[in-house]
N, C-alpha and C positions, 0 to 999 in steps of 0.2 A: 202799411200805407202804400197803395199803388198810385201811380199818374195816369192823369184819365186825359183826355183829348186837351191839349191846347195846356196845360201845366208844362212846367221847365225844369231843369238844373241849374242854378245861377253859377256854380262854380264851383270846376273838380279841380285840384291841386296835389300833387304829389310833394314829396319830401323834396325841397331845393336846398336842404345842409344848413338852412337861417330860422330861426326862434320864430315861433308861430306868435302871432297876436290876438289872443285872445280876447277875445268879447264878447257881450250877450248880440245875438246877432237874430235877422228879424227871419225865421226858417229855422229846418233841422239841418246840423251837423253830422256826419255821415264815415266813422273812421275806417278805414279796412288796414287790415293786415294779416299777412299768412306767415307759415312758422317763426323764426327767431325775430320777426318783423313785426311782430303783433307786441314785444316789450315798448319799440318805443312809441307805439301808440296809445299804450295803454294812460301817462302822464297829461295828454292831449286830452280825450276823451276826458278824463275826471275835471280838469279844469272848463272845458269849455261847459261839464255839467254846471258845476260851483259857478259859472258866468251866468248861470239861470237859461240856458240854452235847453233843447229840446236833441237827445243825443240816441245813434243807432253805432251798434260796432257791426261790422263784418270781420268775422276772424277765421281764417283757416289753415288746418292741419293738417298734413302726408296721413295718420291715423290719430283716432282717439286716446291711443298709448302717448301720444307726443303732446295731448294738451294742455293747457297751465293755463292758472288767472281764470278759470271759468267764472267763480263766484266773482270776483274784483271787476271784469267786465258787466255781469251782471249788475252789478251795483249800481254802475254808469249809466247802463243805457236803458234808455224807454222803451226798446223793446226784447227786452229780454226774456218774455215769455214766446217769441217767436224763435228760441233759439235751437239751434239743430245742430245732431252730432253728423 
């Protein structure tokens, strides 16, 4: 999915240490995380799936010897035939 002229981002958020609120929400969910930071995203991602939400992970690793959870994120997200080592 790219954004084309005059599309937005309604809202990036970082981890502020407080329980996310999950809901079905009107747009895609968009999780990133790089090495040991990609665990606690992965519980996010699944739920906001299960909300009936429309879900993309970003995850990245120092190398492909370091990765985990490929298939489990695949599970999740919508696009995971875009996914790249």
């Amino acid at each position: 999915m790219a954004l084309r002229e005059g599309d937005f981002i309604l809202d990036f958020r970082r981890s502020l240490g407080l329980p996310s609120h999950i809901r079905e929400l009107d747009g895609t969910v968009v999780l990133v995380g790089g090495g040991l930071g990609v665990a606690p995203i992965f519980p996010q991602l699944r739920e906001y799936k299960n909300a009936g939400n429309r879900t993309i992970s970003i995850v990245g690793f120092r190398n492909a010897d370091l990765m985990f959870w490929e298939d489990q994120f695949r599970g999740f997200s919508d696009e995971a035939d875009r996914h790249h080592r």
